[in-house]
SEVEX-523318 format. One record per residue (C-alpha): residue number from 1; residue in one letter; z, y, x. Coordinates in steps of 0.001 Angstrom, whole numbers. Layout:
# residues N
<NUM, 'a', <Z, Y, X>> ...
This chain:
# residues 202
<1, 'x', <-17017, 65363, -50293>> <2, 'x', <-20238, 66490, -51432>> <3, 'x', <-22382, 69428, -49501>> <4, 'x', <-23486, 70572, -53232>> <5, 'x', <-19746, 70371, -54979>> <6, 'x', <-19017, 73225, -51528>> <7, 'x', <-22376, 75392, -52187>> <8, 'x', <-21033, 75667, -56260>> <9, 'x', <-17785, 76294, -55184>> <10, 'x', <-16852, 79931, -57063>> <11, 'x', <-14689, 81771, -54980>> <12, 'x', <-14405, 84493, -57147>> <13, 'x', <-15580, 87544, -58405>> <14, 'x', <-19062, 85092, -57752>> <15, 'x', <-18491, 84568, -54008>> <16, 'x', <-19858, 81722, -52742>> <17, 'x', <-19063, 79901, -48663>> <18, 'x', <-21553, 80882, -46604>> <19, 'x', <-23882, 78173, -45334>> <20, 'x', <-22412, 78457, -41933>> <21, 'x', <-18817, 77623, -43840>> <22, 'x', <-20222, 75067, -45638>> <23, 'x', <-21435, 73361, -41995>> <24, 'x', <-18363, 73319, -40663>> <25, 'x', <-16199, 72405, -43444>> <26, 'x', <-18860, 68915, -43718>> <27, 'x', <-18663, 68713, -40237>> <28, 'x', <-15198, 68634, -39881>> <29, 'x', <-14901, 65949, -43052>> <30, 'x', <-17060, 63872, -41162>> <31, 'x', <-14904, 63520, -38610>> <32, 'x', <-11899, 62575, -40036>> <33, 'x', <-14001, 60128, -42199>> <34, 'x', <-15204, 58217, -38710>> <35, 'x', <-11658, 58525, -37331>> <36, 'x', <-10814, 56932, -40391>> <37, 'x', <-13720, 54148, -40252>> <38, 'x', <-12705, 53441, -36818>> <39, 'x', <-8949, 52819, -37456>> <40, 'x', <-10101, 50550, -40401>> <41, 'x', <-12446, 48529, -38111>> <42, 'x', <-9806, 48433, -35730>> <43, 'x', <-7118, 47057, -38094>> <44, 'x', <-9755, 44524, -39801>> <45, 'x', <-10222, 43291, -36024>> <46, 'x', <-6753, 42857, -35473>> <47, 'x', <-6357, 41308, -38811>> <48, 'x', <-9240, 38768, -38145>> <49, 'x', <-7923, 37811, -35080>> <50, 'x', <-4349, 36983, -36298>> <51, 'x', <-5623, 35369, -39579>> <52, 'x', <-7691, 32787, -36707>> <53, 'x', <-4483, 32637, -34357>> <54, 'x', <-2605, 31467, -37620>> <55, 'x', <-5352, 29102, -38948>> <56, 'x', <-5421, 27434, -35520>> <57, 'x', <-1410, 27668, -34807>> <58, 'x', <-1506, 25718, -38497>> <59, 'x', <-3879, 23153, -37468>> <60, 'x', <-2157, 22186, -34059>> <61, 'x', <780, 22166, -36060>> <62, 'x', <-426, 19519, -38594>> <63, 'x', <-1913, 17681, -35622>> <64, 'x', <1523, 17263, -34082>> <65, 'x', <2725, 16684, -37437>> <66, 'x', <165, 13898, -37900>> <67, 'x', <1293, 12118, -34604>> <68, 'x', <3859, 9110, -33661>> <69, 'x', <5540, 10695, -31307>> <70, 'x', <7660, 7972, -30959>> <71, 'x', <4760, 5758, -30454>> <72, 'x', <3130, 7981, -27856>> <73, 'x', <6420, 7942, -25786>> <74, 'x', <6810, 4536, -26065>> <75, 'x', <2734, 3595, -24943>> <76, 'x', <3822, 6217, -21671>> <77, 'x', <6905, 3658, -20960>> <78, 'x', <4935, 571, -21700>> <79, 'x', <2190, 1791, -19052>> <80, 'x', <5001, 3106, -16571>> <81, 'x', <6564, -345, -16649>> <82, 'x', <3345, -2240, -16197>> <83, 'x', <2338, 409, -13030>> <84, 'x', <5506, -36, -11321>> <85, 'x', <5551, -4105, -11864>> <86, 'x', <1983, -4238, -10595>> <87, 'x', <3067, -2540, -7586>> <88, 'x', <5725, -4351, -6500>> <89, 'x', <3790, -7334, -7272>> <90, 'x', <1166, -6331, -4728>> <91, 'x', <3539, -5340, -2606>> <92, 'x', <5432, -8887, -2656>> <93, 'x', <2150, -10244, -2442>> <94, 'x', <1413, -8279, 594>> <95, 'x', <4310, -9023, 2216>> <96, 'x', <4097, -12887, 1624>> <97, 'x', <1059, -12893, 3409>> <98, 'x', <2207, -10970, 6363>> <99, 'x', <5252, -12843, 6675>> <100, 'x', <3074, -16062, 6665>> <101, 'x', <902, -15513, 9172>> <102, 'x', <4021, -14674, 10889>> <103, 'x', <5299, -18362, 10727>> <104, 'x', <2091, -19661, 11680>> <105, 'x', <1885, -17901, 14568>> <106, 'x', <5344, -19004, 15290>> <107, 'x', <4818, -22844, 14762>> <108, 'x', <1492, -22181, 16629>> <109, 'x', <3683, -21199, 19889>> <110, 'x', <5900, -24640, 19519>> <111, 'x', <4753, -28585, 20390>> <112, 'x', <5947, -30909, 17280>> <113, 'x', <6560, -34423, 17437>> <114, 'x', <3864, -34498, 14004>> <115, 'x', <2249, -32586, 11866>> <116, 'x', <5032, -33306, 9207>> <117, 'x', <7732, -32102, 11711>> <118, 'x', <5253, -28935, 11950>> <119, 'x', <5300, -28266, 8122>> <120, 'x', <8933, -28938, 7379>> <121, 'x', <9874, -26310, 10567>> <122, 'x', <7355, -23747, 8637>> <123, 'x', <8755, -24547, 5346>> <124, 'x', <11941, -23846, 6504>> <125, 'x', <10720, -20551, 8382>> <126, 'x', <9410, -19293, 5385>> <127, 'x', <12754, -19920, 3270>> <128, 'x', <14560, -17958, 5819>> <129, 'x', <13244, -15287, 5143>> <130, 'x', <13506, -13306, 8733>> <131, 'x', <12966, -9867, 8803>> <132, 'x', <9118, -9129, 9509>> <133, 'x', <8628, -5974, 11587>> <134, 'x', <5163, -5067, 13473>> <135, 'x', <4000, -8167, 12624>> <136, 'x', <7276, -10267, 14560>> <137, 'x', <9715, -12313, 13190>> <138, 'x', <13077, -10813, 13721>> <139, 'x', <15378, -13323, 14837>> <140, 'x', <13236, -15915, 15524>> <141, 'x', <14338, -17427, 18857>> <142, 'x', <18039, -18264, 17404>> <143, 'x', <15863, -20074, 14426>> <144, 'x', <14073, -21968, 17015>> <145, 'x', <17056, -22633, 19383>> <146, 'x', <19197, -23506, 16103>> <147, 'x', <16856, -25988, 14981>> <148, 'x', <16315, -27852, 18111>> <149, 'x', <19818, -28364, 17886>> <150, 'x', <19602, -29994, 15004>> <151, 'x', <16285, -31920, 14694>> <152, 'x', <15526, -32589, 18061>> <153, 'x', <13147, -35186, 17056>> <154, 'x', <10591, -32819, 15493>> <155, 'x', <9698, -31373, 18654>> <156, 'x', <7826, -32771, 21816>> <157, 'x', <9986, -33082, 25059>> <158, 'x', <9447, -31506, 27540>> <159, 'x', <8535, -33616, 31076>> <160, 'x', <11174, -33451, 33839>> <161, 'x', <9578, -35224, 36031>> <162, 'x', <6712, -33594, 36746>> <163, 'x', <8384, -31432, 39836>> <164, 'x', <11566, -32993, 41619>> <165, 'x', <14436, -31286, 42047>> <166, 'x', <15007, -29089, 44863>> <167, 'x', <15670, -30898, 48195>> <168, 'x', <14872, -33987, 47031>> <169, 'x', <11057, -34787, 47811>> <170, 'x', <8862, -37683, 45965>> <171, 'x', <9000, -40770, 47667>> <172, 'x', <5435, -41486, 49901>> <173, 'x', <3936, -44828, 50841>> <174, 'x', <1606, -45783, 53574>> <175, 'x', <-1758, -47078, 53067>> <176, 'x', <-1634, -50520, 55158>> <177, 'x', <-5230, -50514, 54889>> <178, 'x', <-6420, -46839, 56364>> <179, 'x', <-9413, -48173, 56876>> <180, 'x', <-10182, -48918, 53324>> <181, 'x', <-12893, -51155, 53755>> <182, 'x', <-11123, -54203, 51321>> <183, 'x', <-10066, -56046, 54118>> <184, 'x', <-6544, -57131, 54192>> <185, 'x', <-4751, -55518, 57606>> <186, 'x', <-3931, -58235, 60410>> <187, 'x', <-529, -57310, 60399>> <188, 'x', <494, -54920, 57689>> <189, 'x', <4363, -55445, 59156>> <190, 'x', <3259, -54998, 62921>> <191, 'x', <5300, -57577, 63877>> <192, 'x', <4273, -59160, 67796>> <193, 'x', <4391, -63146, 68615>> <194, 'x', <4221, -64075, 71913>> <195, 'x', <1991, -67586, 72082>> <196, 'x', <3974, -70699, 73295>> <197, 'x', <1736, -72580, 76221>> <198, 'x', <704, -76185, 74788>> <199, 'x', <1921, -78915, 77203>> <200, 'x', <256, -82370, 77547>> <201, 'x', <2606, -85237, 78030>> <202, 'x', <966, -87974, 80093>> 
């Protein structure tokens, strides 16, 4: 609305609006015509920022369109597998290790016969496979006493007769010499003779 088009305005019998009218009515257009500017701001907003929310919603769309989901699960499974196999790999690894210095520090406690007697007992340690806990073979005194038993000969015997048996003391000789300067005793048997008088037959 146009301030002239109101000031032309025939009211009749050639009455015009006042000036003061004329103010108020183009004040009061204005207003409505910013209300109205604002509300179609607003709505173009709102209508700019769905049109983007629907371009991207589209594009992530087409992007899971465009992948192999199949293949994507299938590359998670692959490198699941290979993390779990790798861990119990070190882990048997680990364990090995432990449960070997277990047996040599089981063999190192023991006298063999040989070195080969040595080897086949830790061979046949390590096949057992004894429960290992806090760094001790579980079970390993019935191993040792079992296989004594039955290969005696890989391990060294033990000497008896180093102390005698109570009661029953060493037997002790005599030096017949106490002097010990070489010479052979006079009488080592301390036996006496009593000298027969020579006689002269005339």
């Amino acid at each position: 609305m146009k301030r002239e088009f109101l000031a032309n305005l025939d009211l009749g019998e050639g009455a015009k609006l006042s000036d003061a009218a004329i103010d108020a009515i183009m004040a009061e257009h204005g207003k409505d015509i910013t209300a109205n500017q604002n509300t179609i701001q607003t709505l173009t907003t709102e209508r700019d920022g769905l049109k983007t929310q629907l371009d991207e919603a589209n594009k992530t769309i087409k992007s899971y369109t465009d992948m192999d989901i199949d293949g994507i699960k299938k590359s998670a499974a692959d490198w699941e597998t290979k993390y779990n196999t790798d861990t119990k790999a070190l882990k048997d690894q680990l364990d090995a290790a432990n449960y070997g210095f277990g047996v040599e520090r089981a063999a190192a406690g023991l006298k063999f016969t040989s070195e080969g007697a040595k080897k086949s007992f830790m061979a046949d340690l390590t096949a057992k496979k004894l429960q290992l806990q806090d760094g001790k073979l579980l079970g390993l005194d019935d191993f040792v006493k079992t296989y004594k038993e039955s290969d005696p000969g890989a391990f060294v015997k033990e000497d008896d007769g180093s102390d005698p048996p109570a009661g029953k003391p060493k037997p002790q000789f005599t030096n017949p010499n106490p002097a010990g300067n070489g010479a052979p005793p006079a009488n080592p048997f301390n036996f006496s003779f009593t000298p027969v008088r020579q006689t002269n037959n005339k």
